[in-house]
mmCIF file as gemmi writes it, N, C-alpha and C atoms, coordinates in Angstrom:
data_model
loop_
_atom_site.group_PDB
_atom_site.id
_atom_site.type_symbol
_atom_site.label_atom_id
_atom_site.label_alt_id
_atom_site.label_comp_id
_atom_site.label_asym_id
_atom_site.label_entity_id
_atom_site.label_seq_id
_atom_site.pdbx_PDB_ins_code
_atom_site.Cartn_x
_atom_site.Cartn_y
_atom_site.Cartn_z
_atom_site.occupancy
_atom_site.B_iso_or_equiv
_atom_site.pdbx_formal_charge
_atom_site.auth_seq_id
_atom_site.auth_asym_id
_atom_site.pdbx_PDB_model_num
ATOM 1 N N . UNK Axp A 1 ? 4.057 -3.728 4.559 1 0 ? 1 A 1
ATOM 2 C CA . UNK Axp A 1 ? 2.776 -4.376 4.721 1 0 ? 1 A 1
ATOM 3 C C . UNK Axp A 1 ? 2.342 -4.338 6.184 1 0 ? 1 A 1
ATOM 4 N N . UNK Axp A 2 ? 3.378 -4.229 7.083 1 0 ? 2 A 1
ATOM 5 C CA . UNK Axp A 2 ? 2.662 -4.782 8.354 1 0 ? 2 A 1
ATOM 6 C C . UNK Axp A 2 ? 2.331 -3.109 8.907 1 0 ? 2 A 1
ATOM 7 N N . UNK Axp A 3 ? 2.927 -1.82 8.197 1 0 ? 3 A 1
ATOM 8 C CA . UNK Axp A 3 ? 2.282 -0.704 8.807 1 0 ? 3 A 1
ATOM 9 C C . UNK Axp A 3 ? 0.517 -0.7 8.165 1 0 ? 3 A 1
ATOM 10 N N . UNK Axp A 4 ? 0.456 -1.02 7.195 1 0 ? 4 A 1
ATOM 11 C CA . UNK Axp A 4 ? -0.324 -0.75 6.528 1 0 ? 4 A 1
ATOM 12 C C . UNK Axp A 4 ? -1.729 -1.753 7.169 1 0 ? 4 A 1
ATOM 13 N N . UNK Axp A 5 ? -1.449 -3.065 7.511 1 0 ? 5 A 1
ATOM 14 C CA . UNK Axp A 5 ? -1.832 -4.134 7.806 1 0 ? 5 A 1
ATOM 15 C C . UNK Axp A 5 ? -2.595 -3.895 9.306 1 0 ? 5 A 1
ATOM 16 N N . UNK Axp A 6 ? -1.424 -3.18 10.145 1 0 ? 6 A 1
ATOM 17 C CA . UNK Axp A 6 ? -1.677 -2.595 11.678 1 0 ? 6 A 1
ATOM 18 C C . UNK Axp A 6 ? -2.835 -1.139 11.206 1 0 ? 6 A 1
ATOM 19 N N . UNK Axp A 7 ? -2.697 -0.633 10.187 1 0 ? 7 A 1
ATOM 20 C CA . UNK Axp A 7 ? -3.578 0.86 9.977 1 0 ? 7 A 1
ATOM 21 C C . UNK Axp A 7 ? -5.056 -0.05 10.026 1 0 ? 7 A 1
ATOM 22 N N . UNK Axp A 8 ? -4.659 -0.755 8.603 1 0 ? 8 A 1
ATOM 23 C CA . UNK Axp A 8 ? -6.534 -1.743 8.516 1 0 ? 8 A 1
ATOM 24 C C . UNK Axp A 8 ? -7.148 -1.96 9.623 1 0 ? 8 A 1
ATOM 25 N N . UNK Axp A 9 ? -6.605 -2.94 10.519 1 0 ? 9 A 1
ATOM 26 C CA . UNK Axp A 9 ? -6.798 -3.542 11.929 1 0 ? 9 A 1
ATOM 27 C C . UNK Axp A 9 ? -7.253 -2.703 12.793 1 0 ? 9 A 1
ATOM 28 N N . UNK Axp A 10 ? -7.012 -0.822 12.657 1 0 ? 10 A 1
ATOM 29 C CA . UNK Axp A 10 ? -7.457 -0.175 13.334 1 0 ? 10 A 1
ATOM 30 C C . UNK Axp A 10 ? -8.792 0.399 13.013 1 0 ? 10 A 1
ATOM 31 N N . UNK Axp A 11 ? -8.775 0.673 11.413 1 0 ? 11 A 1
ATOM 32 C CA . UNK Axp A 11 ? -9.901 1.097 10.843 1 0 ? 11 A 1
ATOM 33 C C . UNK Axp A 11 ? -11.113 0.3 11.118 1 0 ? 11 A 1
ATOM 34 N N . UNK Axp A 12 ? -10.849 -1.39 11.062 1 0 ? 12 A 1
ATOM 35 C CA . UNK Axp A 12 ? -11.887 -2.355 11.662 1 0 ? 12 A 1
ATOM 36 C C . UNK Axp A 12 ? -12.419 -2.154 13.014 1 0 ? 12 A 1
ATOM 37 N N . UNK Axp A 13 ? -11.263 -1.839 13.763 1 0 ? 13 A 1
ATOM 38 C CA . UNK Axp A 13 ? -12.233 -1.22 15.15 1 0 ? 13 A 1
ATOM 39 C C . UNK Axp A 13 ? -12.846 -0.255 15.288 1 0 ? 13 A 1
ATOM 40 N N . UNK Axp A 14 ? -12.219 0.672 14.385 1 0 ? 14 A 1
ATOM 41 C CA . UNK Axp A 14 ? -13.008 1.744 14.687 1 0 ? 14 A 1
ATOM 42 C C . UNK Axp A 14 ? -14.621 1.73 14.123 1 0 ? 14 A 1
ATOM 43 N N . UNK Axp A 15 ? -14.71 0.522 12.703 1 0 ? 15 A 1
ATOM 44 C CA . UNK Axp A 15 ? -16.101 0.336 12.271 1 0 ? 15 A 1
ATOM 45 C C . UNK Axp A 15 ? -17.234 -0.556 13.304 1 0 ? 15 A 1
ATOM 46 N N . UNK Axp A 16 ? -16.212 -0.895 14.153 1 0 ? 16 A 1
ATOM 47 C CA . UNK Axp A 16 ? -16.713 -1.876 15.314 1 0 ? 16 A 1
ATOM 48 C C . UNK Axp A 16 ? -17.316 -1.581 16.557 1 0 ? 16 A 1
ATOM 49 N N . UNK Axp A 17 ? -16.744 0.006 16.448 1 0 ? 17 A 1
ATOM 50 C CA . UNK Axp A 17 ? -17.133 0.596 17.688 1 0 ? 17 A 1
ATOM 51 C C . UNK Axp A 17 ? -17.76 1.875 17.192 1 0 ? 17 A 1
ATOM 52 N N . UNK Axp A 18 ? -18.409 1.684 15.941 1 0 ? 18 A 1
ATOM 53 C CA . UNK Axp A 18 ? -19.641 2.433 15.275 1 0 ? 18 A 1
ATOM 54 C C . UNK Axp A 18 ? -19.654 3.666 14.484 1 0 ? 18 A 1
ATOM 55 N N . UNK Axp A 19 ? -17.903 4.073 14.389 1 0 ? 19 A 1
ATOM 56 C CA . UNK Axp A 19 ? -17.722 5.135 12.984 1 0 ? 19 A 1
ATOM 57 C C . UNK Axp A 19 ? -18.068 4.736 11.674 1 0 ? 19 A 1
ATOM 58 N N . UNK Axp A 20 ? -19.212 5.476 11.493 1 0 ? 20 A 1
ATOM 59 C CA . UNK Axp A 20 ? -18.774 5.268 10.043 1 0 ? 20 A 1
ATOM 60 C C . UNK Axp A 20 ? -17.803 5.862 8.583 1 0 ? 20 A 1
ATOM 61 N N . UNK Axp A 21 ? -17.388 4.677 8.368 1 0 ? 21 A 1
ATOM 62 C CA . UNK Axp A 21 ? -16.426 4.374 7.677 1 0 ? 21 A 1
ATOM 63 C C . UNK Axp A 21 ? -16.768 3.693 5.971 1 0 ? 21 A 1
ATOM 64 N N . UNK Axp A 22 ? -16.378 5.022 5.233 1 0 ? 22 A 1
ATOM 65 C CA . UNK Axp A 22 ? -17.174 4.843 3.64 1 0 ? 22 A 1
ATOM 66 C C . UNK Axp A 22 ? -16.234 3.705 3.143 1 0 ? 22 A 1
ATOM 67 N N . UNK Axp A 23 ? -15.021 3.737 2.95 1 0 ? 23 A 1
ATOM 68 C CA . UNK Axp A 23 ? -13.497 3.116 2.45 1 0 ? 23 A 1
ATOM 69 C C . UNK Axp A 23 ? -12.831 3.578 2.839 1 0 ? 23 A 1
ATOM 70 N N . UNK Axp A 24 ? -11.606 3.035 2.135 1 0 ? 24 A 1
ATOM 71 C CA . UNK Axp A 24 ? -10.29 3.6 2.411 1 0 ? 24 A 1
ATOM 72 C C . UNK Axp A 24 ? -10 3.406 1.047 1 0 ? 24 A 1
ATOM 73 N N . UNK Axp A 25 ? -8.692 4.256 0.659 1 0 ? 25 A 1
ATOM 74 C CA . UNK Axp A 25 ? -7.819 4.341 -0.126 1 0 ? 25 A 1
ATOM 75 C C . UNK Axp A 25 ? -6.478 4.126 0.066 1 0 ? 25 A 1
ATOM 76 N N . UNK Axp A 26 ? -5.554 4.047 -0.404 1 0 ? 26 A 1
ATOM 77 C CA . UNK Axp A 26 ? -4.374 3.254 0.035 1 0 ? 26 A 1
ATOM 78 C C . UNK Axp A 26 ? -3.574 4.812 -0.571 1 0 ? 26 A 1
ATOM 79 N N . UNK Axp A 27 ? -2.003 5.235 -0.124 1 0 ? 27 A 1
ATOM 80 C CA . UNK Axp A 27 ? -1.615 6.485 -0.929 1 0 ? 27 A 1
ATOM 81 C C . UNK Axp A 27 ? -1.246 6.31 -2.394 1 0 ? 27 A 1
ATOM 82 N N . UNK Axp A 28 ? -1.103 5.188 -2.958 1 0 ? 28 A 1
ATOM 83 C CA . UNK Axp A 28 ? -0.449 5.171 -4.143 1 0 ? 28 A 1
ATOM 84 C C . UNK Axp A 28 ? -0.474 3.552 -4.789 1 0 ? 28 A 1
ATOM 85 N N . UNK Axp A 29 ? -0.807 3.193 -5.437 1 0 ? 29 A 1
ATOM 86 C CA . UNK Axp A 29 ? -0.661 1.604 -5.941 1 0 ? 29 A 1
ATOM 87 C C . UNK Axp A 29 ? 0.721 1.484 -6.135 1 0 ? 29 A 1
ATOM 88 N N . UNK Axp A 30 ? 1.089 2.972 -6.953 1 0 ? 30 A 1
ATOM 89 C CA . UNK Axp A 30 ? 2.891 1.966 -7.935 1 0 ? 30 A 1
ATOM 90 C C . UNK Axp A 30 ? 3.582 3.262 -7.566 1 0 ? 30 A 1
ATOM 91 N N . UNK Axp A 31 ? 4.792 2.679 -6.823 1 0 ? 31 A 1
ATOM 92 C CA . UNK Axp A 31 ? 5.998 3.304 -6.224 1 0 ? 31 A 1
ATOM 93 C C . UNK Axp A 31 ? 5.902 5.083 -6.505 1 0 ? 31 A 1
ATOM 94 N N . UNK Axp A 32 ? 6.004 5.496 -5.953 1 0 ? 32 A 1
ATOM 95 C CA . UNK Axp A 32 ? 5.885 7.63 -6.312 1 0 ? 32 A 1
ATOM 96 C C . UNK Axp A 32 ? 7.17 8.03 -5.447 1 0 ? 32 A 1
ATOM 97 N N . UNK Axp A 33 ? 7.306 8.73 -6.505 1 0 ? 33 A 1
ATOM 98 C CA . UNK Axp A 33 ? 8.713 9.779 -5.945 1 0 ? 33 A 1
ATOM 99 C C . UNK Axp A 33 ? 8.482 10.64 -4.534 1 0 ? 33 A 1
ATOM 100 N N . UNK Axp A 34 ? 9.248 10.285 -3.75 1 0 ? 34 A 1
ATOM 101 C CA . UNK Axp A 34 ? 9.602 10.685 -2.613 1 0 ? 34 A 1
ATOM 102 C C . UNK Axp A 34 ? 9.037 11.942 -2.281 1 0 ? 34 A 1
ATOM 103 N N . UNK Axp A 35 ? 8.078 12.948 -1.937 1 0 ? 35 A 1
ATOM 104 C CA . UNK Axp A 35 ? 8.021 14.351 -2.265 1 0 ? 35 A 1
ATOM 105 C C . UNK Axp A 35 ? 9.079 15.016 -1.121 1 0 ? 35 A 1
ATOM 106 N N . UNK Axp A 36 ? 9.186 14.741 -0.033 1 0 ? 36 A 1
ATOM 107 C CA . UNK Axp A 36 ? 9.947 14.948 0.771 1 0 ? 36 A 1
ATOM 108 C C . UNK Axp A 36 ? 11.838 14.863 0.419 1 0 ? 36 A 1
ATOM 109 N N . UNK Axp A 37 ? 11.936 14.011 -0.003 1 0 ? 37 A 1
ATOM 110 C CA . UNK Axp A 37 ? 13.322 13.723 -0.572 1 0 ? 37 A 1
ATOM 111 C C . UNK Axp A 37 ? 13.82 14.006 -2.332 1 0 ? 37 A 1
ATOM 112 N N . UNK Axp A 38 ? 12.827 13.37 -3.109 1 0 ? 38 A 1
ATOM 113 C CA . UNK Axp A 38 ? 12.432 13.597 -4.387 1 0 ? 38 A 1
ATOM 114 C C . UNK Axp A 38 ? 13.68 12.093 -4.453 1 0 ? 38 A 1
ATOM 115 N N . UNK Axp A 39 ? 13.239 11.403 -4.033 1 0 ? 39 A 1
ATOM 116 C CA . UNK Axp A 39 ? 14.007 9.953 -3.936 1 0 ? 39 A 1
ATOM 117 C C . UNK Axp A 39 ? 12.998 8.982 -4.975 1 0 ? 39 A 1
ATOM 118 N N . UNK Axp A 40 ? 13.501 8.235 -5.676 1 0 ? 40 A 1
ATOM 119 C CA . UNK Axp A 40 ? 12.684 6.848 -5.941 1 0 ? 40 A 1
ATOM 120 C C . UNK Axp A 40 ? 13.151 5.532 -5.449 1 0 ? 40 A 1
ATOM 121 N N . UNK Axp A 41 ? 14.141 5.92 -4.453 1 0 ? 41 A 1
ATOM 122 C CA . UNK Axp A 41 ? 14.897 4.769 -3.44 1 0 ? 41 A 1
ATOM 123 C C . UNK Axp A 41 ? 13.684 4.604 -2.463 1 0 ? 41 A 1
ATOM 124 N N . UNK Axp A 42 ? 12.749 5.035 -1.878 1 0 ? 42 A 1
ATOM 125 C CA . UNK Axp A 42 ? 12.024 5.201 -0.969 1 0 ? 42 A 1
ATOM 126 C C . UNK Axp A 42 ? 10.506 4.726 -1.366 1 0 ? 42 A 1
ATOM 127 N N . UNK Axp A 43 ? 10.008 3.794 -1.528 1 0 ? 43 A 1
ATOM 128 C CA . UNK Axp A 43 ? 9.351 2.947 -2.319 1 0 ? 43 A 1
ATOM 129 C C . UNK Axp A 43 ? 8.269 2.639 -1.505 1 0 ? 43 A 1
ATOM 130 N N . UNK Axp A 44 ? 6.951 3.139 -1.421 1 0 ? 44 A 1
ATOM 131 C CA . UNK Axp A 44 ? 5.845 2.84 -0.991 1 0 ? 44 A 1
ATOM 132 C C . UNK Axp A 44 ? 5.055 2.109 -1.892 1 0 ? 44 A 1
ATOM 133 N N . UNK Axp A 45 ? 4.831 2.001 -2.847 1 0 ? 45 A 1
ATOM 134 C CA . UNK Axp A 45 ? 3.439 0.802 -3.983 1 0 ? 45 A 1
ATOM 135 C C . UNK Axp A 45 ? 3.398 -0.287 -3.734 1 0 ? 45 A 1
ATOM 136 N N . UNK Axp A 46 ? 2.687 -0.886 -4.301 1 0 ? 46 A 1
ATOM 137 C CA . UNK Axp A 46 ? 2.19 -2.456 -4.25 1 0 ? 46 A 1
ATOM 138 C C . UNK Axp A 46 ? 2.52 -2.523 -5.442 1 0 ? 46 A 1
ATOM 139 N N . UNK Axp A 47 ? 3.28 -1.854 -6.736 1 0 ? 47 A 1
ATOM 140 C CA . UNK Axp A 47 ? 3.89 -1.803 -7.844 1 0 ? 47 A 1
ATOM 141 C C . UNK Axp A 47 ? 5.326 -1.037 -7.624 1 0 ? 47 A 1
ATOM 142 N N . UNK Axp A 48 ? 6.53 -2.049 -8.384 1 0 ? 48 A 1
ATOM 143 C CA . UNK Axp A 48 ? 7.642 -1.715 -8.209 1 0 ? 48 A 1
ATOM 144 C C . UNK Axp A 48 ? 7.904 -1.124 -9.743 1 0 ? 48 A 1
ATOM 145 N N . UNK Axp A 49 ? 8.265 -0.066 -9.925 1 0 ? 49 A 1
ATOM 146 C CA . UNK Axp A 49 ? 8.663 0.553 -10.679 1 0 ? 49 A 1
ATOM 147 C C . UNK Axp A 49 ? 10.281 0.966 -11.153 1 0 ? 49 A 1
ATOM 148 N N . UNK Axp A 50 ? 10.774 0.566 -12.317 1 0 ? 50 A 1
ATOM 149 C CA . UNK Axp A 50 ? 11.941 0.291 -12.63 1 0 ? 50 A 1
ATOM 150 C C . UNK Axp A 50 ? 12.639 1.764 -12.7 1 0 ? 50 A 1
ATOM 151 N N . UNK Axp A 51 ? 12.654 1.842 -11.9 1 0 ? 51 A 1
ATOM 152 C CA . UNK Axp A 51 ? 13.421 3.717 -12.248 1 0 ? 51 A 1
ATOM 153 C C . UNK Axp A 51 ? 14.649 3.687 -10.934 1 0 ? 51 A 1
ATOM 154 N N . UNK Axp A 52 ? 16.088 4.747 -10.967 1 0 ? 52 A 1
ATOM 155 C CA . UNK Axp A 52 ? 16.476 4.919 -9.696 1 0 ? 52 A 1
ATOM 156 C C . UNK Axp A 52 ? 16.265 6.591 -9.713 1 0 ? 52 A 1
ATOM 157 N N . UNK Axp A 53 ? 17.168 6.698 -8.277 1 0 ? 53 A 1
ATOM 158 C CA . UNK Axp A 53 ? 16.673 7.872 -8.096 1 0 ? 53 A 1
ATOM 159 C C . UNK Axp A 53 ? 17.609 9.072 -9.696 1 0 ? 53 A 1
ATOM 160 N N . UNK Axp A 54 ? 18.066 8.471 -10.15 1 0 ? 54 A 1
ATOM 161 C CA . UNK Axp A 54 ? 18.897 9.578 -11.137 1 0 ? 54 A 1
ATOM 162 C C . UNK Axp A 54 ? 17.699 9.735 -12.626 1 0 ? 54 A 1
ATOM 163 N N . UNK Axp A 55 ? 16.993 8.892 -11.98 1 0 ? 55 A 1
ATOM 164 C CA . UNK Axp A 55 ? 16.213 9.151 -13.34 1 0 ? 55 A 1
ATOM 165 C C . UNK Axp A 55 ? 15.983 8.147 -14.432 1 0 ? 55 A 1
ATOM 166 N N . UNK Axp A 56 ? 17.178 7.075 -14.186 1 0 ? 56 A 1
ATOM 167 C CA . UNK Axp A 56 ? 17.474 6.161 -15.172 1 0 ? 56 A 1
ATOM 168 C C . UNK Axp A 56 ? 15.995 4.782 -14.779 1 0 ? 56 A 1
ATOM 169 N N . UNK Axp A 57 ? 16.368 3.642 -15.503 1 0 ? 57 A 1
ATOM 170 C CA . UNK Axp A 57 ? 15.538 2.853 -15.646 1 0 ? 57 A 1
ATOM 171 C C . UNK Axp A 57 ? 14.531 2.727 -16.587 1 0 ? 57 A 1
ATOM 172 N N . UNK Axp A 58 ? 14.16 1.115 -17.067 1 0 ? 58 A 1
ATOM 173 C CA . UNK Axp A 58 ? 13.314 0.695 -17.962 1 0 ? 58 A 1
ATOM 174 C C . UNK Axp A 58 ? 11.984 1.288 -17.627 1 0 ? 58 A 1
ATOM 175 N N . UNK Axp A 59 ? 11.236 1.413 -16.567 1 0 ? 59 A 1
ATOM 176 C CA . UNK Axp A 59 ? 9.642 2.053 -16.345 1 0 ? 59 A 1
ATOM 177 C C . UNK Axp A 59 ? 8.979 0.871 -15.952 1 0 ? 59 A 1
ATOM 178 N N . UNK Axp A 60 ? 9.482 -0.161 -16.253 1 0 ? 60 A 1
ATOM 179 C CA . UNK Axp A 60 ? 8.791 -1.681 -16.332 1 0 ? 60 A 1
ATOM 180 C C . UNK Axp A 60 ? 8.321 -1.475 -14.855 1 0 ? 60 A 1
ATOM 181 N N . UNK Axp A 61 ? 7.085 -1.804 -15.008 1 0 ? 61 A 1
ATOM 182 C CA . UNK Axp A 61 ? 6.471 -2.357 -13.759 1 0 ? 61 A 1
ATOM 183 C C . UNK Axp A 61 ? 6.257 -3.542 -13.124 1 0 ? 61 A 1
ATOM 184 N N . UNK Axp A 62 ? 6.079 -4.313 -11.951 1 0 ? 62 A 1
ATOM 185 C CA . UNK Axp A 62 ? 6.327 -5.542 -11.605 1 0 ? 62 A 1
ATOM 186 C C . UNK Axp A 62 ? 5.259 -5.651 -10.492 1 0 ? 62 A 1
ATOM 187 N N . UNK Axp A 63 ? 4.379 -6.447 -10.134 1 0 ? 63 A 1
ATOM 188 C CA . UNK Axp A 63 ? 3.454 -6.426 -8.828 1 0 ? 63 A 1
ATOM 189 C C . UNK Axp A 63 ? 4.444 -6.879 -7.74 1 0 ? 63 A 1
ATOM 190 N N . UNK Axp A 64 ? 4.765 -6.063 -6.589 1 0 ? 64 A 1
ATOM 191 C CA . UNK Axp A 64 ? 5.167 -6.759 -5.665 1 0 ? 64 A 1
ATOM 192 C C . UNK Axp A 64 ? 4.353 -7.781 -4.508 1 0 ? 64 A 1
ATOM 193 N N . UNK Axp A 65 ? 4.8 -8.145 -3.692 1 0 ? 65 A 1
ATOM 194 C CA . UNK Axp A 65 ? 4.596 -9.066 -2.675 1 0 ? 65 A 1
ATOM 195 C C . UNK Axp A 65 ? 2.999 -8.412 -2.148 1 0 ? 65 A 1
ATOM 196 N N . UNK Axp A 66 ? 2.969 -7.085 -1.879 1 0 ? 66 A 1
ATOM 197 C CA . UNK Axp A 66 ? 2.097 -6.817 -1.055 1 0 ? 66 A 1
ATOM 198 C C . UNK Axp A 66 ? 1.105 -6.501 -2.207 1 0 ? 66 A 1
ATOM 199 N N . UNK Axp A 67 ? 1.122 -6.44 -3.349 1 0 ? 67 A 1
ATOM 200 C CA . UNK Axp A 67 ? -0.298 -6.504 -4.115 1 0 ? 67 A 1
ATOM 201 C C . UNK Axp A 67 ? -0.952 -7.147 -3.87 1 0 ? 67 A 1
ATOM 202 N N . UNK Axp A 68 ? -0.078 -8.824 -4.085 1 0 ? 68 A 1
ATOM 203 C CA . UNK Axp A 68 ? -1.111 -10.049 -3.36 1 0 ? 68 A 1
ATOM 204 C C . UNK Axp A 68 ? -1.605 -9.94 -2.398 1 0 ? 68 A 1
ATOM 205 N N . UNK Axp A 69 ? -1.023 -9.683 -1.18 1 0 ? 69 A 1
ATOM 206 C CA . UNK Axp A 69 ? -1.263 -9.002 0.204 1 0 ? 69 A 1
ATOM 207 C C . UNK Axp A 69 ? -2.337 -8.211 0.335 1 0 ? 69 A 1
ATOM 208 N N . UNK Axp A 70 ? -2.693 -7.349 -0.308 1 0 ? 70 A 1
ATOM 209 C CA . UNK Axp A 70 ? -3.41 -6.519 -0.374 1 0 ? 70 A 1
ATOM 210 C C . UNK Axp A 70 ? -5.064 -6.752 -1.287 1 0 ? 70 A 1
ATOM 211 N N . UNK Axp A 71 ? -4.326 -7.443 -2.564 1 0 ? 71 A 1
ATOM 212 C CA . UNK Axp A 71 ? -4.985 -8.117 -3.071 1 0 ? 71 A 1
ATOM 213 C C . UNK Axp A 71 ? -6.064 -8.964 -1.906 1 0 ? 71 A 1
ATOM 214 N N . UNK Axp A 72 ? -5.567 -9.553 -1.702 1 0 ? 72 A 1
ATOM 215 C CA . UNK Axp A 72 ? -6.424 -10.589 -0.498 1 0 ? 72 A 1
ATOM 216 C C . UNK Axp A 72 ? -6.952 -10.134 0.64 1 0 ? 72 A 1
ATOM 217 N N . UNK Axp A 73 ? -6.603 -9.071 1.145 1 0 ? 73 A 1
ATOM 218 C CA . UNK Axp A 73 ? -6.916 -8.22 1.753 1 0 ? 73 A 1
ATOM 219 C C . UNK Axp A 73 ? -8.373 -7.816 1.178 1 0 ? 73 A 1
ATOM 220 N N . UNK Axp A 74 ? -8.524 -7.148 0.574 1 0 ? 74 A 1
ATOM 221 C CA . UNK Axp A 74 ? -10.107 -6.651 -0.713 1 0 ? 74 A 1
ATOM 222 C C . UNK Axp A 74 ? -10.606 -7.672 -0.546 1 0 ? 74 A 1
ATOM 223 N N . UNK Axp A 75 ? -10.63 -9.023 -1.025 1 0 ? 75 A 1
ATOM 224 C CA . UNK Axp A 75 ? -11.094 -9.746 -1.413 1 0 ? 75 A 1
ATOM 225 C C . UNK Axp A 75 ? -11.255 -10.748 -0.074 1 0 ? 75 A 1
ATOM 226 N N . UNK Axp A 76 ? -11.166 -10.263 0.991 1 0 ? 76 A 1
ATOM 227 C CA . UNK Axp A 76 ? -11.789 -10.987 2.325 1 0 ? 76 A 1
ATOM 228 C C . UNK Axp A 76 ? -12.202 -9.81 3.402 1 0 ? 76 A 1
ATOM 229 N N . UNK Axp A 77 ? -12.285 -8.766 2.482 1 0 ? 77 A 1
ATOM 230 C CA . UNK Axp A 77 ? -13.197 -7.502 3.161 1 0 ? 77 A 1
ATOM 231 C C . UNK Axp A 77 ? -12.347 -7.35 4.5 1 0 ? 77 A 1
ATOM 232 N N . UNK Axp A 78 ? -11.069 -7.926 4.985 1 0 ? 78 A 1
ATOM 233 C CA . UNK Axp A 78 ? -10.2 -7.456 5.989 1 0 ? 78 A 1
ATOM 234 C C . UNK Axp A 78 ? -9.778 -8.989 6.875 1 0 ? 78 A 1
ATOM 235 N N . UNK Axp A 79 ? -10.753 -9.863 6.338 1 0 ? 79 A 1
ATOM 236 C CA . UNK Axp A 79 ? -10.648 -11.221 7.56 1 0 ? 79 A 1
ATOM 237 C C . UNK Axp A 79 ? -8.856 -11.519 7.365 1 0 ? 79 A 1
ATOM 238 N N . UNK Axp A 80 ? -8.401 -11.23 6.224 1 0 ? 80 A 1
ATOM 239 C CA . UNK Axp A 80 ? -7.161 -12.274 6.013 1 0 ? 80 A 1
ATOM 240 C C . UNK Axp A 80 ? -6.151 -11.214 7.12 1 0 ? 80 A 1
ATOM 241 N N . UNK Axp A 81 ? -6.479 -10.11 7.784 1 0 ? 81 A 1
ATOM 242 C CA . UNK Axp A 81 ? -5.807 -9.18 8.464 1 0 ? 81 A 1
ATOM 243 C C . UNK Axp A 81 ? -4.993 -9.947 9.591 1 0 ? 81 A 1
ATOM 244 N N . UNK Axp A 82 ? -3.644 -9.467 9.879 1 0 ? 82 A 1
ATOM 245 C CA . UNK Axp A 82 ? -3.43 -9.897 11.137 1 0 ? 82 A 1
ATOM 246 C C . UNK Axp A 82 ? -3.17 -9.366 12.523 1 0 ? 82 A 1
ATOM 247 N N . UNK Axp A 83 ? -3.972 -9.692 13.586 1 0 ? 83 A 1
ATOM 248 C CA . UNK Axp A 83 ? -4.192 -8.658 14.534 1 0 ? 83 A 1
ATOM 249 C C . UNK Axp A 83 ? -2.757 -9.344 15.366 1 0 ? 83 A 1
């Protein structure tokens, strides 16, 4: 959260100091296989996904911490950010 958190914080300046700036997109909502490693130990989403790296696991999905995070994030257009 806090790389992601420090990226926002930058994008705000940069809308501040007059780029325009359509959105953003985030890389992935729910956890994606590593392309570099082909790992599912290596876990970027705001959805935790029940798998390991061998393949095994239920699939079950779970919102992690930073959905909310993020969640709230959207929904205060960036104020809840921390600089």
């Amino acid at each position: 959260m806090a790389y992601l958190n420090d990226h926002l914080v930058q994008v705000n300046e940069a809308i501040a100091d007059g780029v325009d700036i359509m959105g953003y997109t985030s890389w992935g909502p729910i956890d994606l296989v590593s392309a570099s490693h082909s790992q599912m130990s290596k876990r970027y989403g705001f959805i935790y996904v029940d798998r390991d790296d061998n393949g095994e696991g239920s699939l079950t999905r779970t919102r992690k911490k930073s959905f909310g995070w993020y969640a709230e994030v959207i929904k205060t257009r960036g104020l809840s950010l921390k600089k």
